[in-house]
MARBA-3410 file (N, C-alpha, C, O; in Angstrom, 1 decimal):
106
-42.7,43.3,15.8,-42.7,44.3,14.7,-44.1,45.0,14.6,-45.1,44.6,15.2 ~ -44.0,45.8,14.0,-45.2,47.2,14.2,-45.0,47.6,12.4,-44.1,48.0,11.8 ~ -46.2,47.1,12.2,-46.4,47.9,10.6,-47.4,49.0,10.1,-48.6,48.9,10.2 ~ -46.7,50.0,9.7,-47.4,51.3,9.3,-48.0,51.3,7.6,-47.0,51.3,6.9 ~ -48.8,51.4,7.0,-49.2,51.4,5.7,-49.7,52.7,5.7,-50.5,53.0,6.5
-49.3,53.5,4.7,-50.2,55.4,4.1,-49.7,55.0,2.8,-48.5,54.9,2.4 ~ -51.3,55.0,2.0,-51.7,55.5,1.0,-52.0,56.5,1.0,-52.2,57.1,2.0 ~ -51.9,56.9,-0.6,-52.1,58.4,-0.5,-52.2,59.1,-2.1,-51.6,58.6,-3.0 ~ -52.9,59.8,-2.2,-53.0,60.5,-3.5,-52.5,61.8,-3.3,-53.0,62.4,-2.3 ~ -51.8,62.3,-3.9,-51.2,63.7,-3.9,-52.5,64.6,-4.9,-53.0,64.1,-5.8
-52.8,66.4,-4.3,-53.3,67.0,-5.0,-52.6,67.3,-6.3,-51.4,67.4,-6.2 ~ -53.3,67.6,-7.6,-52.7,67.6,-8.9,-52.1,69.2,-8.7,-51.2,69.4,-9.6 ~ -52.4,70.5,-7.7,-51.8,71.5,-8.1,-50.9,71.9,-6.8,-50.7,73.1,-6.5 ~ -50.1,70.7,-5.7,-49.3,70.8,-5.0,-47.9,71.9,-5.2,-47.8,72.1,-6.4 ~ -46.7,72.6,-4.3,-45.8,72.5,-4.7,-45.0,71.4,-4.5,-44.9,70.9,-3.4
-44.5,70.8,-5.6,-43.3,69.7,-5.7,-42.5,70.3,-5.1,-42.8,69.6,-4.2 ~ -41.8,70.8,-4.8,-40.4,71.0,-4.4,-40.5,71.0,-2.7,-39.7,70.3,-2.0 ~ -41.6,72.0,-2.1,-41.6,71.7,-0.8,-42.2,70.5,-0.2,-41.7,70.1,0.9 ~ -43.6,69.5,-0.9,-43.2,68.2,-0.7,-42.2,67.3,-0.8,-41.8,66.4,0.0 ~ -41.6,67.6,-1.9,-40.2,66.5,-1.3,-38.9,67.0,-0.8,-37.8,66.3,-0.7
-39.1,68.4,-0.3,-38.4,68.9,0.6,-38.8,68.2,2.5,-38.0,67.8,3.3 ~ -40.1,68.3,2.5,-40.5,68.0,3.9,-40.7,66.4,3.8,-41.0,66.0,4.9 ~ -40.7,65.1,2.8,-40.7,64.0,2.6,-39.3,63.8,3.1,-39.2,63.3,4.3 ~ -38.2,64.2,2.4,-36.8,64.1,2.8,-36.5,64.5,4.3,-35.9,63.8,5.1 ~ -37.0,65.5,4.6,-36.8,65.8,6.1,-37.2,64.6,6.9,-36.5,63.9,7.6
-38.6,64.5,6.8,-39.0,63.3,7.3,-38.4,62.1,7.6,-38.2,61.6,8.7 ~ -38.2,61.7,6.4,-37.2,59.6,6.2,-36.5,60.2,7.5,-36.7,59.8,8.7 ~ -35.5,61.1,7.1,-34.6,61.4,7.8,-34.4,61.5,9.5,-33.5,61.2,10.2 ~ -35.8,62.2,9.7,-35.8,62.4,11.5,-36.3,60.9,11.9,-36.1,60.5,13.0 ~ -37.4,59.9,10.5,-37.4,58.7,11.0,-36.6,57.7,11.7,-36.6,57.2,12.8
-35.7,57.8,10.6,-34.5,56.8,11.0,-33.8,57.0,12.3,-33.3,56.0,12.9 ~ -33.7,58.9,13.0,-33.0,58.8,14.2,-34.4,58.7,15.4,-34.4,59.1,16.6 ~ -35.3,58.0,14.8,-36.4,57.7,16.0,-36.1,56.4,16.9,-35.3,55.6,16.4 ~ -36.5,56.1,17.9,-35.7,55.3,18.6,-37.4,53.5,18.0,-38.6,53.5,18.1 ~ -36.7,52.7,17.7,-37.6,51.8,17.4,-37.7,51.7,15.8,-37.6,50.5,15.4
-37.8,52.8,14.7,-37.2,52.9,13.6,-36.6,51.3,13.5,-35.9,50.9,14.3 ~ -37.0,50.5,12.3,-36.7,50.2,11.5,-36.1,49.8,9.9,-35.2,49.4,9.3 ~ -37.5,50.5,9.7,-37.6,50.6,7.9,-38.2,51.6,7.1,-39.1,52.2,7.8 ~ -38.1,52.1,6.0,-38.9,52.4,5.5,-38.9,52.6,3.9,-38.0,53.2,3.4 ~ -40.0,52.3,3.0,-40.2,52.1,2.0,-41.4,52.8,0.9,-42.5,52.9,1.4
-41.1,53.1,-0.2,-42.4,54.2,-0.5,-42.3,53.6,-2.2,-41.3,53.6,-3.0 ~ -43.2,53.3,-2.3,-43.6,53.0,-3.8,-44.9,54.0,-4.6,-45.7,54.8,-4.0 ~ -44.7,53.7,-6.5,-45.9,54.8,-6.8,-46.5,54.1,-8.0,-45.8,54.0,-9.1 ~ -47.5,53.6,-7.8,-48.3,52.8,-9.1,-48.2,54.1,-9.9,-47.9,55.3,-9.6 ~ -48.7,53.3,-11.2,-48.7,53.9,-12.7,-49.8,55.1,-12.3,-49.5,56.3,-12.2
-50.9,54.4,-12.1,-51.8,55.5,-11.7,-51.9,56.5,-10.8,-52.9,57.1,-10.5 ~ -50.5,56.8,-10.2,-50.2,58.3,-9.0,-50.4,57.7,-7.5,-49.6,58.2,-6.8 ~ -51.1,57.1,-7.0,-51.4,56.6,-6.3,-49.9,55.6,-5.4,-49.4,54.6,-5.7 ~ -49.8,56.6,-4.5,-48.4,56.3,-3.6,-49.1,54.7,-2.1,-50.2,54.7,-1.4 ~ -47.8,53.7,-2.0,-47.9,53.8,-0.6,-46.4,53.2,0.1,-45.6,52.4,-0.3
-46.6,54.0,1.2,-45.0,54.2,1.5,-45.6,53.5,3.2,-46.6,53.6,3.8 ~ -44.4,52.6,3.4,-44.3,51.5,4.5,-43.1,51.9,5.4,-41.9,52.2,5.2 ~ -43.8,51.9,6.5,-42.4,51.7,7.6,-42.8,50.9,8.4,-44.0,50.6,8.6 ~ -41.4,50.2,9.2,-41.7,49.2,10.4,-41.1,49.6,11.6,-40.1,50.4,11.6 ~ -41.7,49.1,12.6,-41.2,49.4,14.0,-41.0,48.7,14.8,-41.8,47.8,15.0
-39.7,48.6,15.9,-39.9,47.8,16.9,-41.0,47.3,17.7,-41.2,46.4,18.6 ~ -41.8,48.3,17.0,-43.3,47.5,18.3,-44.1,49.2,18.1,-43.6,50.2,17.7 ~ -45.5,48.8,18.8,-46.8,49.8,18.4,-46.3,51.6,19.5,-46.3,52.8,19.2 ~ -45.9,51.2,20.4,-45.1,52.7,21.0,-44.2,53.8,20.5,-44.2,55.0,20.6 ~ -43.2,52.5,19.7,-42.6,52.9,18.7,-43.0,54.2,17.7,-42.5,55.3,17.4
-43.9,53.5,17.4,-45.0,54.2,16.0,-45.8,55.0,16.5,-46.3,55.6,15.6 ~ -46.2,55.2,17.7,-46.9,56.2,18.2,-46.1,57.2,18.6,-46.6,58.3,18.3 ~ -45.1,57.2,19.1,-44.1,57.9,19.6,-43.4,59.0,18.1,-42.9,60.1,18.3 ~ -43.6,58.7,17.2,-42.7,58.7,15.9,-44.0,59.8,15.1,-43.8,60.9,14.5 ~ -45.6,59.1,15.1,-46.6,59.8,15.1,-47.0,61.6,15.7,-47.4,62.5,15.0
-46.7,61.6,16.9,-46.3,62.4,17.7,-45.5,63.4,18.0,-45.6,64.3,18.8 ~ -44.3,63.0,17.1,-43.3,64.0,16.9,-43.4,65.0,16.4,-43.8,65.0,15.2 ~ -43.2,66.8,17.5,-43.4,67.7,16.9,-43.4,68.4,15.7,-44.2,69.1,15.2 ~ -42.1,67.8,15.2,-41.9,68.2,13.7,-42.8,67.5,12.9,-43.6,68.2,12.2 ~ -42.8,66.0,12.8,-43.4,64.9,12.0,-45.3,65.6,12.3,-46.1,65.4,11.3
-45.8,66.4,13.6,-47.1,66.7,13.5,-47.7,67.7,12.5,-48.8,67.8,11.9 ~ -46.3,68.6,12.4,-46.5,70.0,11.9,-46.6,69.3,10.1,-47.7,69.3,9.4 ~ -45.5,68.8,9.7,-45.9,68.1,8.2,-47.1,67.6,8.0,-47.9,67.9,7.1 ~ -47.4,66.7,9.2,-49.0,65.9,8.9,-49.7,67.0,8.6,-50.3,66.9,7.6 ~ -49.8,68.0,9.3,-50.8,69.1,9.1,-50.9,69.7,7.6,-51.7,69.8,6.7
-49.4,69.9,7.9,-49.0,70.7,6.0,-49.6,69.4,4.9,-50.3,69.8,4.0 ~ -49.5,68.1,5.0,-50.1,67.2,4.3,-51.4,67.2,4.1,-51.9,67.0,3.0 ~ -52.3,67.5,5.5,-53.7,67.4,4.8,-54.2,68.9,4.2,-55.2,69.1,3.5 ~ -53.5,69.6,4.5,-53.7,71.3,4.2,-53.0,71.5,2.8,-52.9,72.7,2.4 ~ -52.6,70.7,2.2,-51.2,71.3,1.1,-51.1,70.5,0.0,-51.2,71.0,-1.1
-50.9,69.3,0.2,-50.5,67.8,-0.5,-51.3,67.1,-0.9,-51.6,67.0,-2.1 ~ -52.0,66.2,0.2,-52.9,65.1,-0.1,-54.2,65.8,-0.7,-54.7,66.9,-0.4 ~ -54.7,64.7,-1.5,-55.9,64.8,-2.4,-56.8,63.7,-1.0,-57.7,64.1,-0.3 ~ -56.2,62.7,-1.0,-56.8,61.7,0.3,-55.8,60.8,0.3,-54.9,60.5,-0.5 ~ -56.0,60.1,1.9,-54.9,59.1,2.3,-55.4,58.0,3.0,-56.6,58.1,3.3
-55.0,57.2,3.4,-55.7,56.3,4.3,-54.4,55.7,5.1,-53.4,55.8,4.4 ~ -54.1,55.0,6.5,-53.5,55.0,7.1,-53.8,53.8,7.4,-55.1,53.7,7.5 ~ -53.1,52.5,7.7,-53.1,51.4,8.0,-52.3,50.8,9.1,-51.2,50.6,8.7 ~ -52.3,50.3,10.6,-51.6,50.1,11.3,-51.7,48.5,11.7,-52.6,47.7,11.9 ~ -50.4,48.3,11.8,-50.7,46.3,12.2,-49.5,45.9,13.4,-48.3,46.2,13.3
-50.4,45.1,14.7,-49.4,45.2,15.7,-49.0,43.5,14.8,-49.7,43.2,13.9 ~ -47.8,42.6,15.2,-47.3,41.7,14.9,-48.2,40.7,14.1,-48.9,39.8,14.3 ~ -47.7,41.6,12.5,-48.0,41.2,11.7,-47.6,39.5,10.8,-46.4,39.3,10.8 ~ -48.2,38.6,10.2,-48.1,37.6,10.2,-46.7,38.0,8.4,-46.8,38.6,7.4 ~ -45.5,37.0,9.1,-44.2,37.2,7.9,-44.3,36.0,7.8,-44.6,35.0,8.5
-44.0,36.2,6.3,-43.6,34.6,5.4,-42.6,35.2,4.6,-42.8,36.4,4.1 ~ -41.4,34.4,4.4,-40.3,34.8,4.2,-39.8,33.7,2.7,-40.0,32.5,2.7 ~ -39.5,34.1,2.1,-38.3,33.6,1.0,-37.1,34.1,0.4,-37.0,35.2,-0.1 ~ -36.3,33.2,0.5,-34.8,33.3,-0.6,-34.6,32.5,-1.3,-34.9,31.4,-0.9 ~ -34.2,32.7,-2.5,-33.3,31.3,-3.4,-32.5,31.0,-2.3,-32.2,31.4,-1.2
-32.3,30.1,-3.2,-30.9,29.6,-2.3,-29.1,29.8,-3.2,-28.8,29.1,-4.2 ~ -28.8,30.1,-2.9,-27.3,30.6,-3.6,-27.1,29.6,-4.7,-26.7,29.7,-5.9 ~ -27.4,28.4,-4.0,-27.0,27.6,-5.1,-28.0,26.8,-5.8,-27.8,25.6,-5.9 ~ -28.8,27.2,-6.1,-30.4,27.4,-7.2,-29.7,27.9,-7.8,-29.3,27.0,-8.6 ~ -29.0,29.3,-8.1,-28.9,30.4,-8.4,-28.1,29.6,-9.9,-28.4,29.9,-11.1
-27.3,28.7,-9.6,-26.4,28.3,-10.7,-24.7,29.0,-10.8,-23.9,28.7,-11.7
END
Protein backbone atom coordinates (compact mmCIF):
# COMPACT_ATOMS: atom_id res chain seq x y z
CA UNK A 1 0.00 0.00 0.00
CA UNK A 2 1.04 3.57 -0.94
CA UNK A 3 -0.19 6.42 1.39
CA UNK A 4 -0.92 9.91 0.22
CA UNK A 5 -1.49 12.71 3.06
CA UNK A 6 -2.43 16.78 1.72
CA UNK A 7 -3.03 19.19 4.19
CA UNK A 8 -4.26 22.14 3.27
CA UNK A 9 -5.65 25.51 4.15
CA UNK A 10 -8.10 26.95 1.72
CA UNK A 11 -7.77 30.89 0.87
CA UNK A 12 -10.59 32.82 2.90
CA UNK A 13 -11.75 34.70 -0.59
CA UNK A 14 -11.92 31.33 -2.79
CA UNK A 15 -14.95 30.49 -5.17
CA UNK A 16 -16.79 27.73 -3.22
CA UNK A 17 -18.77 26.46 -5.69
CA UNK A 18 -16.00 25.81 -8.33
CA UNK A 19 -13.77 24.21 -5.62
CA UNK A 20 -16.17 21.72 -4.81
CA UNK A 21 -17.07 21.45 -8.24
CA UNK A 22 -13.38 20.40 -9.32
CA UNK A 23 -13.02 18.36 -5.62
CA UNK A 24 -16.05 16.19 -6.88
CA UNK A 25 -14.63 15.87 -10.28
CA UNK A 26 -11.60 14.68 -8.83
CA UNK A 27 -12.70 11.68 -6.00
CA UNK A 28 -14.41 10.74 -9.05
CA UNK A 29 -11.63 10.34 -11.88
CA UNK A 30 -9.74 8.87 -8.61
CA UNK A 31 -11.55 5.99 -8.10
CA UNK A 32 -11.53 5.06 -12.00
CA UNK A 33 -7.61 5.23 -11.65
CA UNK A 34 -6.13 1.92 -11.92
CA UNK A 35 -4.39 1.08 -8.26
CA UNK A 36 -7.11 3.45 -6.49
CA UNK A 37 -7.99 2.36 -3.32
CA UNK A 38 -9.34 4.87 -0.94
CA UNK A 39 -10.05 7.92 -0.19
CA UNK A 40 -10.87 10.10 2.74
CA UNK A 41 -11.01 13.99 3.64
CA UNK A 42 -11.53 15.45 6.98
CA UNK A 43 -11.81 19.36 8.40
CA UNK A 44 -10.62 20.39 11.94
CA UNK A 45 -12.50 23.04 13.80
CA UNK A 46 -9.86 25.35 12.87
CA UNK A 47 -10.36 25.10 8.67
CA UNK A 48 -7.52 23.27 8.30
CA UNK A 49 -8.37 20.22 5.86
CA UNK A 50 -6.52 16.73 5.43
CA UNK A 51 -7.79 14.41 2.89
CA UNK A 52 -6.09 10.72 2.57
CA UNK A 53 -5.92 8.39 -0.26
CA UNK A 54 -4.37 4.91 -0.57
CA UNK A 55 -2.80 3.03 -3.28
CA UNK A 56 -1.92 -0.15 -4.55
CA UNK A 57 1.69 0.81 -4.35
CA UNK A 58 3.99 4.25 -5.11
CA UNK A 59 3.36 4.04 -9.29
CA UNK A 60 0.06 3.98 -8.55
CA UNK A 61 0.16 7.42 -7.02
CA UNK A 62 2.45 8.77 -9.34
CA UNK A 63 0.52 7.74 -12.22
CA UNK A 64 -2.77 9.38 -10.60
CA UNK A 65 -0.39 12.60 -9.74
CA UNK A 66 0.17 13.04 -13.36
CA UNK A 67 -3.07 12.85 -14.77
CA UNK A 68 -3.88 15.42 -17.20
CA UNK A 69 -6.93 16.55 -15.75
CA UNK A 70 -5.92 15.89 -11.98
CA UNK A 71 -2.52 18.39 -13.19
CA UNK A 72 -4.72 21.13 -14.55
CA UNK A 73 -6.71 21.27 -10.86
CA UNK A 74 -3.34 21.13 -9.02
CA UNK A 75 -2.58 24.15 -10.91
CA UNK A 76 -6.11 25.86 -10.37
CA UNK A 77 -5.30 24.87 -6.52
CA UNK A 78 -2.16 26.66 -6.02
CA UNK A 79 -3.48 29.60 -8.25
CA UNK A 80 -7.14 29.76 -6.81
CA UNK A 81 -7.73 27.70 -3.55
CA UNK A 82 -4.96 27.02 -1.30
CA UNK A 83 -3.79 29.49 1.23
CA UNK A 84 -0.83 26.59 1.73
CA UNK A 85 -0.63 22.78 1.65
CA UNK A 86 1.82 20.29 2.39
CA UNK A 87 1.91 16.87 0.85
CA UNK A 88 2.94 13.69 2.48
CA UNK A 89 3.88 10.44 0.81
CA UNK A 90 4.58 6.85 2.52
CA UNK A 91 5.67 3.66 0.53
CA UNK A 92 4.38 0.56 2.94
CA UNK A 93 3.33 2.13 5.57
CA UNK A 94 3.44 0.42 9.13
CA UNK A 95 -0.81 -0.85 9.90
CA UNK A 96 -2.10 -1.70 13.25
CA UNK A 97 -5.45 -2.81 13.10
CA UNK A 98 -8.45 -3.14 15.51
CA UNK A 99 -12.11 -4.51 15.89
CA UNK A 100 -14.37 -5.34 18.79
CA UNK A 101 -15.23 -8.35 18.58
CA UNK A 102 -19.08 -8.92 17.79
CA UNK A 103 -19.47 -10.46 20.88
CA UNK A 104 -17.83 -7.76 23.28
CA UNK A 105 -20.41 -5.91 21.71
CA UNK A 106 -23.14 -7.58 24.05
Amino acid sequence: MFLVLFRNRKRADIDADAYIHDAVAMEALAHEQPGFLLFRSYTADDGEVLSMSEWEDAASARAWSRNAEHLLVQRRGRDEYYESYTLYTCDSPKVQRFTLNEDARG
